[in-house]
N, C-alpha and C positions, 0 to 999 in steps of 0.2 A: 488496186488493192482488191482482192476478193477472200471471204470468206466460207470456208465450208463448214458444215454442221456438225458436229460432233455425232457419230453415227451411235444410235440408239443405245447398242448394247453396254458401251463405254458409258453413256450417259448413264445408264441405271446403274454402272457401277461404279460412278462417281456418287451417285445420291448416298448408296450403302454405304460406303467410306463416310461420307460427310456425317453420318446418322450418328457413326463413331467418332469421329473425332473432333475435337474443339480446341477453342483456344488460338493464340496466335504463334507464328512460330516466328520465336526470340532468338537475338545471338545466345549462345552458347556458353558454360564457365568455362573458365582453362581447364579443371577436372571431368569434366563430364565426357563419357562416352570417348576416354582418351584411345580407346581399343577398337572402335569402328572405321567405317572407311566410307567417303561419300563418291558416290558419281556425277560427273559434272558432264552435261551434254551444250556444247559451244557448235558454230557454225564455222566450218574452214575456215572463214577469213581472219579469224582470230588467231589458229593455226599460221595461215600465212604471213599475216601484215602483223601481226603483235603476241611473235609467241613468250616473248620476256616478259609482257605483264602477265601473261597465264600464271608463268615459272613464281615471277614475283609473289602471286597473291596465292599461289601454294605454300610458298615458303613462309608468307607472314602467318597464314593457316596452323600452318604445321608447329612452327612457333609457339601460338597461343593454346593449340592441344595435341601437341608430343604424342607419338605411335596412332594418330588419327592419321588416314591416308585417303588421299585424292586419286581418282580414278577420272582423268578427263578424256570424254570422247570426241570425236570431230564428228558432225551431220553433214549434212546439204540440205538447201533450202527447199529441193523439191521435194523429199520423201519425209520429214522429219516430225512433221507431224502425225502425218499417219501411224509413223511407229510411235508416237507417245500415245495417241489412242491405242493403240493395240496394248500399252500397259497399263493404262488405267483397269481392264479387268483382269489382268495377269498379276496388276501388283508387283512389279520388279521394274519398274521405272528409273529415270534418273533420280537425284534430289535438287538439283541444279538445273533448269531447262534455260535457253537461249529463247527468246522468240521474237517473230518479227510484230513490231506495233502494231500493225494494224491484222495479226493474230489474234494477240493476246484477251483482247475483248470479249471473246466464245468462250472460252475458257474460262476468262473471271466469271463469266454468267451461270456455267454450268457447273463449278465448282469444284474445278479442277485442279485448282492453284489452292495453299494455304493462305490465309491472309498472315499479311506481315506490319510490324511498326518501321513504320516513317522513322521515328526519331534512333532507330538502331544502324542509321545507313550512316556512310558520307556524302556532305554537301545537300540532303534531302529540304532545306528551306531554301536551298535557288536551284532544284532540280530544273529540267527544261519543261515548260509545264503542259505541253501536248505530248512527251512520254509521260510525263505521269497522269495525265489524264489515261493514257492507253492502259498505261497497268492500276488503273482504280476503277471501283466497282460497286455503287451503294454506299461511298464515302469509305472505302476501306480502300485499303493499299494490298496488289496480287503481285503486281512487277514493276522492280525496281528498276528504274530508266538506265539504260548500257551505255548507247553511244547514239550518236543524227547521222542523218543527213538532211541538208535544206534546197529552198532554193531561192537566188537569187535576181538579177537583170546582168546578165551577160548584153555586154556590148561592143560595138567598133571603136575605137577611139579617135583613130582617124577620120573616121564619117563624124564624131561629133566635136573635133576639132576643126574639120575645115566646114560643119553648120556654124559655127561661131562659139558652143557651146565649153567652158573654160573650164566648169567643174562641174559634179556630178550632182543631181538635184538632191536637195535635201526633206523637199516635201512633195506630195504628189501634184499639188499645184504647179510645179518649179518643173517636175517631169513631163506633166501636157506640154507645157510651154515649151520645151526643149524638142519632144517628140514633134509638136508644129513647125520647128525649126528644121529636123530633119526634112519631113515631108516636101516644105518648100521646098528644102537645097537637091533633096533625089526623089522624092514622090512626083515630081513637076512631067518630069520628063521618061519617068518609070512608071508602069501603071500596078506593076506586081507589087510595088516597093512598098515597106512595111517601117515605119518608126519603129513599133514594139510589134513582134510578132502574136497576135493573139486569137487562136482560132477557135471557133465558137463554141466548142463542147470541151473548153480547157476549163476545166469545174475545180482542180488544183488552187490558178491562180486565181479567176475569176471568185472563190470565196474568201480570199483572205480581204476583198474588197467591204464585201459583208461582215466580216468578223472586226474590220478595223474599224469598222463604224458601229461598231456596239450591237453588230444582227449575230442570228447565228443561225445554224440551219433548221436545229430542232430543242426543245427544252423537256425535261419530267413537270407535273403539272397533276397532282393529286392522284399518284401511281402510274398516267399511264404517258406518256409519249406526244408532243404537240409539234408540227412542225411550223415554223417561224418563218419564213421565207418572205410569208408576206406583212411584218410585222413593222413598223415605221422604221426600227431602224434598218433592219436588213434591207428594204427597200432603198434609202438613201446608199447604200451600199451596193446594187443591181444598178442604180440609176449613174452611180460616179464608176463604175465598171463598164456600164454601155456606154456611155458618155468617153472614157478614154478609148476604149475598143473601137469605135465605131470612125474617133476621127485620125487616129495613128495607125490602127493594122486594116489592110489587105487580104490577112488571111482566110481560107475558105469560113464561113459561117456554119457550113454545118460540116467541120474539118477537127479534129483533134490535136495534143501535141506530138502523140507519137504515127500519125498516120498521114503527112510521113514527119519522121522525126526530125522534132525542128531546130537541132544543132545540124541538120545536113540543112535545109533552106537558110540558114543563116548564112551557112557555110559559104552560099553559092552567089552572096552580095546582094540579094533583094530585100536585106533583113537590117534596120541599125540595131533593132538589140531584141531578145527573147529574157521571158523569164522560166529559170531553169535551174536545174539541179547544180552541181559542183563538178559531176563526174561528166556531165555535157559539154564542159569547157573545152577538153583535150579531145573530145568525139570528134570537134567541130574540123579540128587541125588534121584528124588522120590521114595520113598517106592515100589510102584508098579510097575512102568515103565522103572524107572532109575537103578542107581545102589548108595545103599547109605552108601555105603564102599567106595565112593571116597571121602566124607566130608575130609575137610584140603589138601586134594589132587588138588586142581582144582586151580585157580585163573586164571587174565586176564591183557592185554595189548590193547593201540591202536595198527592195523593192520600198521606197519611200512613205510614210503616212502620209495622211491627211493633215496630222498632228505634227507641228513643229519637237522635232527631239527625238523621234519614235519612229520605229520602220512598220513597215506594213506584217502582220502577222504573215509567217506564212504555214503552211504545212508540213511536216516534219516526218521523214522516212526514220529508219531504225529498229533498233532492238530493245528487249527488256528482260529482266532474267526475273524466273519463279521460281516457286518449290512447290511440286507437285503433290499433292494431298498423299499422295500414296507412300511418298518420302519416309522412313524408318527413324533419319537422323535431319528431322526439319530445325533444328536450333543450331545444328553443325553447319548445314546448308546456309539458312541467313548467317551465318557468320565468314561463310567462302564468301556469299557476295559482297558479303561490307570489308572485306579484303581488296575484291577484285575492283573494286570500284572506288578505292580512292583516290584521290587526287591524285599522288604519285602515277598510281595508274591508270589513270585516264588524261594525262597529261602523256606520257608511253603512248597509248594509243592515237592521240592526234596524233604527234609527230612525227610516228612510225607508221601510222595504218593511213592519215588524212583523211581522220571521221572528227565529226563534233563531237567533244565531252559532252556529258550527261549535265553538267552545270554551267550556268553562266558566268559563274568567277572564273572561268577557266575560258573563256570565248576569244582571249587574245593568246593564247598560246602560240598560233600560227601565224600571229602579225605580220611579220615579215615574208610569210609565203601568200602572194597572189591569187592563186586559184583556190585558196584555204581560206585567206581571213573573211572574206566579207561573208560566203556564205556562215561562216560561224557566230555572226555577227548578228544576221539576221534572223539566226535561232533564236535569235534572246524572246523576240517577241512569236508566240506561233499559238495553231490553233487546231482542233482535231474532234475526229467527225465523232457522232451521237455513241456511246460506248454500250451498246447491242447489238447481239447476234443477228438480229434483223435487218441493221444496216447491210449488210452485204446482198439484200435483196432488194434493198435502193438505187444499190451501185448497176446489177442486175437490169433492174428494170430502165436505166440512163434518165431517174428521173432528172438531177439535176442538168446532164450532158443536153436534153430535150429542150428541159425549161432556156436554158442559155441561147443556144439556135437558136430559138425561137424568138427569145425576146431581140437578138442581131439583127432577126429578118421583120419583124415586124416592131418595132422600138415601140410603139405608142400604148401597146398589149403589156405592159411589163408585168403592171400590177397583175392583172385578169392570170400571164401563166404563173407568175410568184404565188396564187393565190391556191390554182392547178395544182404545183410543186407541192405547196405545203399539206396539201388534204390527202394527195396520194402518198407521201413521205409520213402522216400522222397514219393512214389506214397501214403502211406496209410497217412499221416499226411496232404498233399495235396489235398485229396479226398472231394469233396461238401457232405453233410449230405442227 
């Protein structure tokens, strides 16, 4: 995930806007502004994988303010911000923006986004709550949580049917145990071989270890920015991460998960399971890349707690929709999205698209589909980085991808680079633009 800055001149003409306006922008009456028309900017997949919920949450739109009209555009991921900076000083914007989570954060900072009430959406007290952490900002609400993506522990079934291994772990104690199990039955005799694939600048999985254990990467702390890494709990959480890392995978130390992408070394059998996204399940099978002689072989779990009952947090990909300050018709707007997003239609969207809802009452929807339910499952619990424009200069600098390596290669250092991590992550999140 990388963030870019909002280029200057946008910024100054977001301040001017903010200086004008106020307030929160509310759904809408059925009367009000029944003669305007909004634009709604969505990202193709929306178009492709789920254009009936669009249709749907027009139609209920349209519904509740008669001769109001929707104007919805398709983007792509690559250019689409740039042209929403380029309206911020133009002024002729959407009033509906799409954006990706781990976007959205620069934007709430610079004031881009109107703020909106929580209590005007659907499902907003069991939203997923690393999107709504994405779309919150100073305890206000900018984006309303769309849709996940998670990840889970893909694994062999076979490989841990013939370790002796009968059902899936339910805690992470129960998963060392299992992954030791591997090890002896194909580590023995394989020196590549990997229980869990986990290679040392995977900062993805490797923090949900911290996060389950009560750490986190960084906190607010009397205005300004603290990082926590080396804080008792997050430490207990580096130390039960190096500790399962260090005696189940093989993988390179100073190696990532996409270089190379480790639904191909899974693919290729030195692997009993990786932890991974949803959309790596079917990479792993493909004709060309994959190997597709695992079909029936593979399935998936939440990544287990510590905590009996509870899966491991993990990090959460997706979208979030705002209304951009510049919006004309921002009460029409929060009213398309509390359209677009209920339940009906975000139950549409699993089934048809195979994204996670935006809520966790809705996390069994795909029960019966395999490469859907667990990761949905495991969205219930997740977690999501420090919500500043300044993180993306964390990401930038590889502090946490460093600190990880490093603590693999040299284990007895944990604390001394957590300690590293937290000072240069408190200096780079502090830092004036």
């Amino acid at each position: 995930m990388r963030l870019r800055v909002v280029a200057a001149a946008a910024a100054v003409a977001v301040l001017a806007l903010v200086a004008t306006t106020t307030g929160t922008a509310r759904t809408a009456s059925p009367a009000a502004a029944q003669k305007d028309s909004i634009t709604v900017w969505l990202m193709s997949d929306a178009q492709s994988n789920w254009p009936e919920a669009v249709k749907a949450a027009n139609a209920a739109f349209q519904a509740k303010h008669p001769g109001a009209d929707v104007n919805v555009q398709y983007q792509t991921w690559g250019d689409y911000k740039t042209k929403f900076e380029a309206t911020l000083s133009s002024g002729n914007g959407p009033d509906v923006l799409e954006f990706g989570n781990s976007d959205i954060p620069k934007y709430n900072a610079a004031g881009a986004l109107a703020p909106l009430d929580k209590s005007d959406f659907p499902n907003s007290g069991t939203w997923l709550s690393a999107l709504t952490k994405a779309g919150s900002y100073n305890g206000k609400l900018y984006g309303v949580p769309y849709y996940a993506g998670a990840r889970g522990v893909i694994y062999r079934t076979d490989q841990y049917k013939s370790a002796g291994i009968k059902t899936v772990p339910k805690t992470l104690a129960e998963f060392v145990a299992d992954g030791k199990k591997l090890m002896a039955k194909y580590g023995k005799n394989d020196p590549n071989y990997s229980a869990v694939y986990f290679p040392g600048r995977y900062w993805y999985a490797a923090m949900s270890f911290v996060y389950d254990y009560g750490g986190q990467i960084a906190k607010t702390s009397k205005g300004k920015w603290v990082g926590t890494l080396d804080s008792p709990a997050a430490l207990v959480g580096l130390n039960a991460w190096k500790a399962t890392a260090l005696a189940l995978s093989r993988a390179n130390k100073t190696g990532d998960e996409a270089h190379p992408q480790q639904a191909l070394v899974f693919a290729k059998g030195h692997v009993g399971s990786f932890i991974g996204n949803g959309w790596e399940w079917p990479y792993a099978l493909d004709p060309k890349l994959g190997n597709p002689g695992l079909e029936g072989k593979i399935n998936a779990y939440p990544m287990p707690s510590h905590v009996t009952g509870r899966y491991m947090p993990t990090f959460l990909g997706g979208s979030n929709l705002g209304v951009p300050v510049t919006s004309k018709n921002k009460a029409l707007a929060a009213d398309w999205i509390a359209a677009f997003t209920s339940s009906a239609n975000e139950t549409l969207m699993a089934t048809a698209g195979g994204v996670i809802p935006n809520t966790t009452t809705l996390a069994r929807v795909n029960a019966s589909k395999p490469t859907l339910a667990p990761f949905a499952e495991a969205a219930k619990f997740s977690w999501f980085v420090p919500t500043t424009p300044n993180w993306a200069n964390v990401e930038s600098a590889n502090v946490l991808q460093s600190m990880l390596s490093n603590i693999l290669r040299q284990p007895s250092k944990t604390k001394a680079f957590a300690q590293k991590a937290s000072q240069q992550i408190t200096e780079i999140l502090n830092a004036k633009s």
